[in-house]
Backbone as CSV, one residue per row, in Angstrom:
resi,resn,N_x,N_y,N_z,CA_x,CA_y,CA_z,C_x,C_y,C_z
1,UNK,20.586,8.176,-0.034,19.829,6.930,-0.062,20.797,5.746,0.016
2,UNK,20.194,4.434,0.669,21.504,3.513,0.797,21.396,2.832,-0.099
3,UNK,22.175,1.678,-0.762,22.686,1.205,-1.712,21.854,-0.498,-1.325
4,UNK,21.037,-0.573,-2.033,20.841,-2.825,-1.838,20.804,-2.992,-2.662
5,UNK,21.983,-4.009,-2.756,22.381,-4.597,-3.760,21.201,-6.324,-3.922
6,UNK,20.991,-6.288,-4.749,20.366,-7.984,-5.075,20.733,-8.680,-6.318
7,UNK,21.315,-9.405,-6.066,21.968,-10.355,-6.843,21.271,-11.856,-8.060
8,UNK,21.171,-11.882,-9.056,20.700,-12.746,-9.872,21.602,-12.824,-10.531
9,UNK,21.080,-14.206,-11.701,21.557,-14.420,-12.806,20.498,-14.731,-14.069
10,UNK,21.579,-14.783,-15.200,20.166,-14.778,-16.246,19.849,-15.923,-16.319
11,UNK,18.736,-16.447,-17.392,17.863,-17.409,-18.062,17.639,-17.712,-19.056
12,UNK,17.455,-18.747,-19.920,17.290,-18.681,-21.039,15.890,-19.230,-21.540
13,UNK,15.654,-20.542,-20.509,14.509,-20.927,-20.460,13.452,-20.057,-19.743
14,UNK,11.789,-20.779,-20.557,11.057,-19.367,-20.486,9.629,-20.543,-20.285
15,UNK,8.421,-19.816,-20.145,7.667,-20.553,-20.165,6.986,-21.374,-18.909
16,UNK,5.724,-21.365,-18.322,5.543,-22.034,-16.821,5.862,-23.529,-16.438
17,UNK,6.661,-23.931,-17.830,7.438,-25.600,-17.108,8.713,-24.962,-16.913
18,UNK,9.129,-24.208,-17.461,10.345,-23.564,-17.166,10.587,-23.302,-15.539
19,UNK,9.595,-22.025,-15.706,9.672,-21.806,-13.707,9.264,-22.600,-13.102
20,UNK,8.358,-23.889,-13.124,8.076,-24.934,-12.348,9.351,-25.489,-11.926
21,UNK,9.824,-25.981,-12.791,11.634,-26.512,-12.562,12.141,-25.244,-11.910
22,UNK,12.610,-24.181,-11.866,13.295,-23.040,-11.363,13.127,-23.340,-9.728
23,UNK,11.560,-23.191,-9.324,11.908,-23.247,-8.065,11.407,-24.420,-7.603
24,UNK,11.002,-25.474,-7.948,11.796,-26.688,-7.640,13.438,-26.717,-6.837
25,UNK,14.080,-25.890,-7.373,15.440,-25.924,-7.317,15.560,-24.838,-6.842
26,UNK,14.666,-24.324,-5.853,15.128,-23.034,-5.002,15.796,-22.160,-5.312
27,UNK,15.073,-21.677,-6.705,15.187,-20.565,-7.972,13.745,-19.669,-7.915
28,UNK,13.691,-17.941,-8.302,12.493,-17.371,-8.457,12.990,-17.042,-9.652
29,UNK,11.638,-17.320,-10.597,11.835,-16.333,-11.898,11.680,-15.352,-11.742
30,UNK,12.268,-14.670,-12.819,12.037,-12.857,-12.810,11.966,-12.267,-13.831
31,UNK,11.820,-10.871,-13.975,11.958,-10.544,-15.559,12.434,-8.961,-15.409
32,UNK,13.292,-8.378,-15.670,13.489,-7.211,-15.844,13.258,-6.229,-16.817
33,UNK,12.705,-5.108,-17.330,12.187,-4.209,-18.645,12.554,-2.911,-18.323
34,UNK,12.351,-2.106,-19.153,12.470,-0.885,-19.318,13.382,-0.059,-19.581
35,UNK,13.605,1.489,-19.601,14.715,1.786,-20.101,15.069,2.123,-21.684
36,UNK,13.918,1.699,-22.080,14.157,1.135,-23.469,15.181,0.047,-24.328
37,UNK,15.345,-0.919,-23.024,16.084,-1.743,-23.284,15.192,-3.210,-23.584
38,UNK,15.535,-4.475,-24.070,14.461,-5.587,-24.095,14.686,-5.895,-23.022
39,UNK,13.229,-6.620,-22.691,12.991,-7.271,-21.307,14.056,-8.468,-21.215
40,UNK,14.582,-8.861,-20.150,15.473,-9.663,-19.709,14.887,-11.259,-18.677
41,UNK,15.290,-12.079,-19.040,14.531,-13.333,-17.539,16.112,-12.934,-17.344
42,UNK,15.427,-13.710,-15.808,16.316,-13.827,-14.854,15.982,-14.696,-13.640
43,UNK,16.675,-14.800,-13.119,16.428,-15.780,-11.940,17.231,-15.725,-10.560
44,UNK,16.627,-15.403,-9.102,17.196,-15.613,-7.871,16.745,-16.570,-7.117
45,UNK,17.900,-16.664,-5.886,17.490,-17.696,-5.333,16.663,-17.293,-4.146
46,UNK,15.851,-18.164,-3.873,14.560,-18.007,-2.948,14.871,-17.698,-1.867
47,UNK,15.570,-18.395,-1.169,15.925,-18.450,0.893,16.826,-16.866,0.541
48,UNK,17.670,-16.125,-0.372,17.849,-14.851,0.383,16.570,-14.089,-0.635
49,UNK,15.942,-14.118,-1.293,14.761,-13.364,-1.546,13.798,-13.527,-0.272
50,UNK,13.518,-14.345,0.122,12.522,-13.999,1.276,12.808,-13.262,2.228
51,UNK,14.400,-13.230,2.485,14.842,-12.816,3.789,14.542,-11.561,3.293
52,UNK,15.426,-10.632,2.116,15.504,-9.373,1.389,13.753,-9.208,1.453
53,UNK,12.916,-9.581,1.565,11.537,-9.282,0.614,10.371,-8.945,2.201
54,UNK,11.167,-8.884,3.030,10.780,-9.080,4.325,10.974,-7.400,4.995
55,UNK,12.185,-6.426,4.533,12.317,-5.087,4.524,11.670,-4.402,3.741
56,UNK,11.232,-3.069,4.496,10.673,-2.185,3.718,11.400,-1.348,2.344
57,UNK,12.641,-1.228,2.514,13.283,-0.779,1.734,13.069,-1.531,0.066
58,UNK,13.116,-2.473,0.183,13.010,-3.403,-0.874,11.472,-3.050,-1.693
59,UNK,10.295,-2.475,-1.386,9.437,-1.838,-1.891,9.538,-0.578,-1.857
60,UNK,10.693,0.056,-1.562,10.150,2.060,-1.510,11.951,2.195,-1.973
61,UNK,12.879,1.467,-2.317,13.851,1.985,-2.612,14.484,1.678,-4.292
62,UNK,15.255,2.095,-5.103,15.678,2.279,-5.861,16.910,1.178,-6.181
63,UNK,16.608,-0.493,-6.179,17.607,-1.262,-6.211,19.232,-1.853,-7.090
64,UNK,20.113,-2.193,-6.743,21.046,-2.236,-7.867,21.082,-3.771,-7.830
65,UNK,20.495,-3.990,-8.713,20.590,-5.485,-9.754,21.726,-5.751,-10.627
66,UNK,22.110,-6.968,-9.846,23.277,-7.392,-10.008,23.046,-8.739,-10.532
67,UNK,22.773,-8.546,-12.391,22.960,-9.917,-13.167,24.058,-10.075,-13.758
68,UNK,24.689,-11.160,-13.602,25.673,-11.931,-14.018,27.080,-10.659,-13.996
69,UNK,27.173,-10.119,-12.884,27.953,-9.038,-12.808,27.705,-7.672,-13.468
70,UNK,26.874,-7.793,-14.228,26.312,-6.065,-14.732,25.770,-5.939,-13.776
71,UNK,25.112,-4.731,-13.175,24.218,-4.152,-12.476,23.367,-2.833,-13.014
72,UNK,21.996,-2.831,-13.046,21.046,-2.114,-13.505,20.536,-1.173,-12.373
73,UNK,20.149,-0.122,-12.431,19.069,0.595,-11.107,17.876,0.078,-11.640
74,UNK,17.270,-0.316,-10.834,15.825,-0.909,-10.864,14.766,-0.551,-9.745
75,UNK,13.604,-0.606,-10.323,12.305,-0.356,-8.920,11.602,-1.885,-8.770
76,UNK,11.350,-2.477,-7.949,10.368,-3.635,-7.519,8.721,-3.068,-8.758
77,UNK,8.265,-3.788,-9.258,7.154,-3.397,-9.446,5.850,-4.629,-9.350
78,UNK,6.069,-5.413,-9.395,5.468,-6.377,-9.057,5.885,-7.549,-8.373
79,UNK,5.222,-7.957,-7.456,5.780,-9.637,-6.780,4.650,-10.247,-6.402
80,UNK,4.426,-11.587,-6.991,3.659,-12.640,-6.828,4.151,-13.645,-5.998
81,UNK,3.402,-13.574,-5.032,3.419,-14.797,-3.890,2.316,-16.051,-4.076
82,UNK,2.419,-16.700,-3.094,1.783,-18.404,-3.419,0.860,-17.618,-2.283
83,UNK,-0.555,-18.255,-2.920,-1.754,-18.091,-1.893,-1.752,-18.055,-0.404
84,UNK,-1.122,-19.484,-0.175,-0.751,-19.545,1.342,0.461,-20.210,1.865
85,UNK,1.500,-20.889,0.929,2.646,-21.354,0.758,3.759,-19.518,1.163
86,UNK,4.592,-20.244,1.859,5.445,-18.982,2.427,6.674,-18.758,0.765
87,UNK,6.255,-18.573,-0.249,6.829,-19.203,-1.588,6.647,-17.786,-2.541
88,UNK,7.582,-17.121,-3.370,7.909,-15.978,-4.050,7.760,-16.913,-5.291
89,UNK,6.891,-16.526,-6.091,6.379,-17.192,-7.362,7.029,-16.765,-8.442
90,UNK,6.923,-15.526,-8.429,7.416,-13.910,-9.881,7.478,-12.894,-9.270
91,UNK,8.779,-12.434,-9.846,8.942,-10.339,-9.596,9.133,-9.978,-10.902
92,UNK,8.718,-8.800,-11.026,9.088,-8.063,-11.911,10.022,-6.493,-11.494
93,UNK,10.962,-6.292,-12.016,11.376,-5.359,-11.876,11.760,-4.503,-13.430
94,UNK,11.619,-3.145,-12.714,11.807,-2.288,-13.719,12.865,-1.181,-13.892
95,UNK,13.805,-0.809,-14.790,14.578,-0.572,-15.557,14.581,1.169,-14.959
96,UNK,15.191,1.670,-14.010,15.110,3.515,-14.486,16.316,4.345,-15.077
97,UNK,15.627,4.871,-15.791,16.456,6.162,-16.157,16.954,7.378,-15.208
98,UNK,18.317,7.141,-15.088,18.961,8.515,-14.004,18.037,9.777,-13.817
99,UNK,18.226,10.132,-15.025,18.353,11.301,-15.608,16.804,12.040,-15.610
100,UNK,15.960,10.829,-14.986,13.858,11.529,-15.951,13.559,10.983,-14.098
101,UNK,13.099,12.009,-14.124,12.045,12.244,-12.337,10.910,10.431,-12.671
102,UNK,10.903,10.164,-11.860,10.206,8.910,-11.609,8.580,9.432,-10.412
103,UNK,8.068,8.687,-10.929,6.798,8.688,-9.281,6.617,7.288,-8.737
104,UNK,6.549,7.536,-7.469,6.944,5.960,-6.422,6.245,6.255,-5.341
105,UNK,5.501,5.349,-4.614,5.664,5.488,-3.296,5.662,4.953,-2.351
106,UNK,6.101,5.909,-1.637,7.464,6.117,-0.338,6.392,5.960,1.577
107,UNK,6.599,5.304,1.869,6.125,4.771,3.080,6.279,6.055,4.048
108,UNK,5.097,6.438,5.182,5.368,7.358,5.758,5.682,6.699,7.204
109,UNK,6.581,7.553,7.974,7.411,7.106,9.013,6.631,8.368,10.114
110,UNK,5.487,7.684,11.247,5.349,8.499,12.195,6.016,8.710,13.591
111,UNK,6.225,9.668,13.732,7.532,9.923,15.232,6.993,11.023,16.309
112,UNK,7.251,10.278,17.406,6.893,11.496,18.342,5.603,11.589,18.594
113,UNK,4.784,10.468,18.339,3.224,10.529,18.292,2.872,10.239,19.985
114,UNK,3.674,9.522,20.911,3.210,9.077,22.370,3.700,10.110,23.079
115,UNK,4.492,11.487,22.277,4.729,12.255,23.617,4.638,13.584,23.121
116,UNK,3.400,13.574,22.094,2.453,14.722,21.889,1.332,15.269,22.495
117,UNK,1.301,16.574,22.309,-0.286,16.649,23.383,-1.501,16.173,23.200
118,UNK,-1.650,15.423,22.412,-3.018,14.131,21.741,-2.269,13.053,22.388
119,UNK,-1.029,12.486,21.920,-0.555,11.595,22.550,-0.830,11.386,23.803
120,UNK,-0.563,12.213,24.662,-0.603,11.957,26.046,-2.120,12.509,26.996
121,UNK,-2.989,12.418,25.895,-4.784,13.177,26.639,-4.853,12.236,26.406
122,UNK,-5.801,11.725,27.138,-6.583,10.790,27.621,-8.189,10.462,26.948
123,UNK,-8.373,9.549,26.686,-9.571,9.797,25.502,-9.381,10.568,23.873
124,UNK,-7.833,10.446,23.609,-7.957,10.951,22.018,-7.373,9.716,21.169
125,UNK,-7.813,9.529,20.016,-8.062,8.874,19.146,-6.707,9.728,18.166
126,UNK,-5.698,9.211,17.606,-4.986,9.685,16.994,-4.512,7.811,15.455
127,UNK,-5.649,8.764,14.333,-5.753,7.977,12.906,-4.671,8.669,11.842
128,UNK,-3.853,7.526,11.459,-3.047,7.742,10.243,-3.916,7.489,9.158
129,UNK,-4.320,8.391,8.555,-5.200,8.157,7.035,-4.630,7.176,5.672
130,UNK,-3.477,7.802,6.006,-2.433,7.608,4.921,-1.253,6.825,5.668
131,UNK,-0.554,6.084,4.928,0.656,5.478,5.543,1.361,4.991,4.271
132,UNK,1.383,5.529,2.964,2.293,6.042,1.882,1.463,7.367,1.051
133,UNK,2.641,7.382,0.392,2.453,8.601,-0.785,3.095,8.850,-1.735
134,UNK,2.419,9.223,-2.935,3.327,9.378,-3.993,4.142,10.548,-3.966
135,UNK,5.123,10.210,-4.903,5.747,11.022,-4.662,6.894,11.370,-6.006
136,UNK,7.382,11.981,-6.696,7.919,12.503,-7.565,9.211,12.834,-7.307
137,UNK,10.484,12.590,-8.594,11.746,12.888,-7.913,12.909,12.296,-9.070
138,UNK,13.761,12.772,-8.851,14.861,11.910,-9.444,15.440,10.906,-8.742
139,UNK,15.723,9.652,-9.969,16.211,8.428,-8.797,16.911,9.204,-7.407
140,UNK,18.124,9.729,-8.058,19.209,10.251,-6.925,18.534,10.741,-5.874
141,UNK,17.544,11.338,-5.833,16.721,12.326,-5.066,15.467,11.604,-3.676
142,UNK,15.156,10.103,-4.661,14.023,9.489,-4.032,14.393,9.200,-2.252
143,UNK,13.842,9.475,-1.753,14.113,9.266,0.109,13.214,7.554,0.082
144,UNK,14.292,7.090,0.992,13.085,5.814,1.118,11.829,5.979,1.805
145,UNK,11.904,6.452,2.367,10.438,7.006,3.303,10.117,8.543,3.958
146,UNK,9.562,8.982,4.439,9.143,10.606,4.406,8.207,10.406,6.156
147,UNK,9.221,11.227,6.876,8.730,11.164,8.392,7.891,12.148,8.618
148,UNK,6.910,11.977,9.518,5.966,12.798,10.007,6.480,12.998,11.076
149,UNK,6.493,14.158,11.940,7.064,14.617,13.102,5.772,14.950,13.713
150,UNK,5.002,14.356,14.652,3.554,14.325,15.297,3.818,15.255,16.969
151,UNK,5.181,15.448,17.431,5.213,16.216,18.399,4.876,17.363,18.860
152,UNK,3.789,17.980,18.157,2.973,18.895,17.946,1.295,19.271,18.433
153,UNK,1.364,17.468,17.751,-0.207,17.257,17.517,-0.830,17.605,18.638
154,UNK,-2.120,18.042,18.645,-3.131,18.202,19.709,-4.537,18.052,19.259
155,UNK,-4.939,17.832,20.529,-6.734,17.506,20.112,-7.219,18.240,19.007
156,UNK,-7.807,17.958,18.116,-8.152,18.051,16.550,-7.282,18.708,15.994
157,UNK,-6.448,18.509,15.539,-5.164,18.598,14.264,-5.568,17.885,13.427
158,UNK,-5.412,18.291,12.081,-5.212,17.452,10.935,-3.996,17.823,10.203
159,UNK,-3.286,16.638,10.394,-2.143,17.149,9.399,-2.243,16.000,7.694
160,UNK,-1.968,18.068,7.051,-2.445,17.479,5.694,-1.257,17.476,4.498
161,UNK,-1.206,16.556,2.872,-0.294,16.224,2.312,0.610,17.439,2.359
162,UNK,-0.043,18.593,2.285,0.769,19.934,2.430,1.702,20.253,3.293
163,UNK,1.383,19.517,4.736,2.548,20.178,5.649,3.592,18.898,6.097
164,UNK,3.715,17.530,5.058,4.436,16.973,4.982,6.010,17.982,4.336
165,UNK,6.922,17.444,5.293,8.491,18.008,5.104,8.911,17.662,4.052
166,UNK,8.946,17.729,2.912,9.413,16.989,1.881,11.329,17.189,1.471
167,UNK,11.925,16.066,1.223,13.601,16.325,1.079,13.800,17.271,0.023
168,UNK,14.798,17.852,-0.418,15.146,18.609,-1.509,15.052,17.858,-3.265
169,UNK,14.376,18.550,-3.740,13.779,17.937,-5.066,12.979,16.850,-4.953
170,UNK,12.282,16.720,-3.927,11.029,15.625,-4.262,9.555,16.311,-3.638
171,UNK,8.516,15.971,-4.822,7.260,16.389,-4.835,6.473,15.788,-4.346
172,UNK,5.284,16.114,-4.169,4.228,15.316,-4.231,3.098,15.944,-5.355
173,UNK,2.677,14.908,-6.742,2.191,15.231,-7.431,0.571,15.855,-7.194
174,UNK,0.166,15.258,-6.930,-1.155,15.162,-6.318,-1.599,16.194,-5.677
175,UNK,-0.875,17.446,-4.902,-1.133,18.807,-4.731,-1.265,19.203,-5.859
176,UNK,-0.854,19.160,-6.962,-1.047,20.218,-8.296,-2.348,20.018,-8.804
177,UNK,-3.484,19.136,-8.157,-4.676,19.070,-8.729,-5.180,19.453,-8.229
178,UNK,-5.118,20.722,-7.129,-6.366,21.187,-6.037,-6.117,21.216,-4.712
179,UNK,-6.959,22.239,-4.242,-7.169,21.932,-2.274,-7.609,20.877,-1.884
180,UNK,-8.681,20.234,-2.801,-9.298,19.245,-2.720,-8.489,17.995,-2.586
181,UNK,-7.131,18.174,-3.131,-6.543,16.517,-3.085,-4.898,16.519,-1.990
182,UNK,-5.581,17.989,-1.032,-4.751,18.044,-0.134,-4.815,17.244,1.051
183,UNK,-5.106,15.685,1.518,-5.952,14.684,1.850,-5.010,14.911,2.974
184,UNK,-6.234,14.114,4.527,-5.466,14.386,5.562,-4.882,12.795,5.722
185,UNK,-3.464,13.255,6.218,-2.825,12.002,6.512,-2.854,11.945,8.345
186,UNK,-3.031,12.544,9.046,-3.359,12.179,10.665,-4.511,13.515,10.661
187,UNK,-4.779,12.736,11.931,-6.092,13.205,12.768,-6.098,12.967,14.108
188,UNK,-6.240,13.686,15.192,-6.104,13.675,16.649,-8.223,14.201,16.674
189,UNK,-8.494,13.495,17.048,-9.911,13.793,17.771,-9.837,12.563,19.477
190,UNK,-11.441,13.189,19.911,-11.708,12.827,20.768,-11.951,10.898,20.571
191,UNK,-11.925,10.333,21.445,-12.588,8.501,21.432,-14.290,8.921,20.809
192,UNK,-14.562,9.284,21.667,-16.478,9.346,21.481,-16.416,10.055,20.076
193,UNK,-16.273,10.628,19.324,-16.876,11.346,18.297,-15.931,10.053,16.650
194,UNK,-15.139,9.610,17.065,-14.457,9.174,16.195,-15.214,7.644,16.528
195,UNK,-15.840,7.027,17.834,-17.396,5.742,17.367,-18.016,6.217,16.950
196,UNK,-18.478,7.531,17.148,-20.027,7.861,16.342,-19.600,7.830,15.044
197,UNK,-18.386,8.582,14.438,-18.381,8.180,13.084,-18.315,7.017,12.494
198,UNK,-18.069,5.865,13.177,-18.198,4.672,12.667,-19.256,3.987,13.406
199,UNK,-20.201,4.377,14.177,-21.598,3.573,14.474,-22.597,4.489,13.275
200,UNK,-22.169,5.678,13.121,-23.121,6.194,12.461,-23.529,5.450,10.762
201,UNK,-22.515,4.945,10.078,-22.999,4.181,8.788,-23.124,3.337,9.049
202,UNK,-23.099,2.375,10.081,-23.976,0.899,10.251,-24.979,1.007,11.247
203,UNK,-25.387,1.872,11.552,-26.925,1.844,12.142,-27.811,2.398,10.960
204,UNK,-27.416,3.419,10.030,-27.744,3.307,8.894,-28.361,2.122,7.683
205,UNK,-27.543,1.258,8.283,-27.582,-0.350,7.063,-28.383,-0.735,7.984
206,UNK,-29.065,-0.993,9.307,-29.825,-1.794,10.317,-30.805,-1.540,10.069
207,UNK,-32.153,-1.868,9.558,-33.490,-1.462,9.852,-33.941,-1.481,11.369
208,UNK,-34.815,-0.973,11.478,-35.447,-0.725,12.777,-35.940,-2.144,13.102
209,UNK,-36.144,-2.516,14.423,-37.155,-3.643,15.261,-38.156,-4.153,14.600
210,UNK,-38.898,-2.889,14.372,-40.208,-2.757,13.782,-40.365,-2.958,12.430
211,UNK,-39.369,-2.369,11.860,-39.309,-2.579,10.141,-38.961,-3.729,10.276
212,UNK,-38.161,-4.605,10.717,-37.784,-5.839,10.199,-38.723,-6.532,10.443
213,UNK,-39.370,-6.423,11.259,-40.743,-7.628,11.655,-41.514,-7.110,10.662
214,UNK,-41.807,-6.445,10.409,-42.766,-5.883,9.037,-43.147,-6.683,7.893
215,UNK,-40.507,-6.720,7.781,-40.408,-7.009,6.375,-40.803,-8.777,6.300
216,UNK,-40.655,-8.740,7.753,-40.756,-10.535,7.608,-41.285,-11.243,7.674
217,UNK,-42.659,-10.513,8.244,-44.204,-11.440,8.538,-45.057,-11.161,7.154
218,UNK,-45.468,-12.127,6.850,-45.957,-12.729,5.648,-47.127,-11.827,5.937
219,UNK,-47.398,-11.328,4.638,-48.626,-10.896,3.901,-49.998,-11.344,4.812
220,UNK,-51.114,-10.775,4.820,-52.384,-11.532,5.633,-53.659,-11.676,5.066
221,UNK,-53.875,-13.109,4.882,-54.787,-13.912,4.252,-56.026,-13.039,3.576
222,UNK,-56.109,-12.648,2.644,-57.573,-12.334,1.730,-58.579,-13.333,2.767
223,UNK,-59.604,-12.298,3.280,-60.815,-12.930,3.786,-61.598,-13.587,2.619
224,UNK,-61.794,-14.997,3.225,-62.651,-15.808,2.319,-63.953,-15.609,1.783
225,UNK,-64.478,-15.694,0.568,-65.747,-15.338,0.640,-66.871,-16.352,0.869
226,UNK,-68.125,-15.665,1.359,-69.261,-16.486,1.850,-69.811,-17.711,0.408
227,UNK,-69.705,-18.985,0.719,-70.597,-19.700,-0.119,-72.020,-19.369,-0.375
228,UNK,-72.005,-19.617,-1.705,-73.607,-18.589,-2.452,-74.673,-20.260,-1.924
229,UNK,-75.560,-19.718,-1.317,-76.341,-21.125,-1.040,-77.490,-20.949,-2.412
230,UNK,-77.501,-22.392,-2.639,-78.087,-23.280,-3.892,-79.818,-22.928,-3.291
């Protein structure tokens, strides 16, 4: 696995006038935990966090945090962005232990999909279900991402969590609960059968022509009754 390094320093000030001033000054707060160590602030600077926050690695890899010259292994676990401002608000990162299997997940990488035999028929529909997965492991062990090799595929294949390649010592938890949670991550079918599955639940929600005019023409007038003559 490769090594990214990200660089901070600590904080002392705390509190949302605190980080208001922070990045004012083209500072992100942060906070680091775990480990069984106390949580830590901290603070980076914004223009190379965006650049860094822009790779995939930076969500599926195992980072070395580099405060004030210590460095921690850490996982991304949370990041708060500004609604619509291009602006990194809060991260949180978290603290791992070498030594204790972690679960993360790891982005799947498809290859070889345009010069498979689905790939290259004409009229097939080829759906990634999935495009991560958890996955189980020791830091040392974690792969940043887990490739699917699709040079295979052909008209109706499903390839399922099971016949993912997995690296040496990493799991996927989620088989140990069943056939049932052996979920397909691709699918090669035909064009036509893969609209019907998606015209088929919204013609469902449509009432008919007829039903809707039904539902929408008002009720019809109680015939009046005859005046009783005097």
């Amino acid at each position: 696995m490769a090594t990214h390094i990200i660089n901070a320093t600590s904080r002392k000030d705390e509190g949302k006038g605190a980080s208001r001033r922070l990045r004012l000054t083209g500072q992100v707060p942060a906070i680091v935990y775990g480990a069984n160590a106390n949580p830590e602030s901290i603070q980076l600077n914004h223009e190379k966090l965006w650049l860094i926050q822009q790779n995939e690695w930076f969500y599926a890899s195992i980072l070395d945090l580099d405060v004030d010259g210590k460095v921690q292994k850490v996982l991304l676990r949370d990041m708060q962005r500004h609604p619509y401002k291009q602006i990194v608000m809060h991260i949180d990162f978290q603290r791992i232990d070498e030594n204790s299997p972690i679960r993360f997940k790891v982005p799947l990488h498809f290859v070889n999909q345009e010069t498979s035999p689905a790939g290259k028929t004409a009229g097939v529909v080829i759906t990634h279900e999935l495009n991560d997965v958890e996955v189980s492991a020791l830091p040392k062990d974690l792969p940043e991402f887990i490739e699917v090799d699709l040079s295979a595929l052909a008209l109706g294949d499903i390839v399922h969590l099971s016949a993912l390649k997995l690296p040496a010592g990493v799991t996927i938890p989620e088989l140990k609960l069943g056939k049932e949670h052996d979920l397909a991550v691709v699918i090669a079918k035909q064009a036509r059968a893969a609209e019907e599955e998606i015209a088929a639940p919204a013609a469902a929600e449509v009432p008919s022509t007829k039903s809707a005019k039904a539902a929408a023409a008002p009720a019809a007038a109680a015939p009046a009754k005859p005046a009783k003559k005097k």
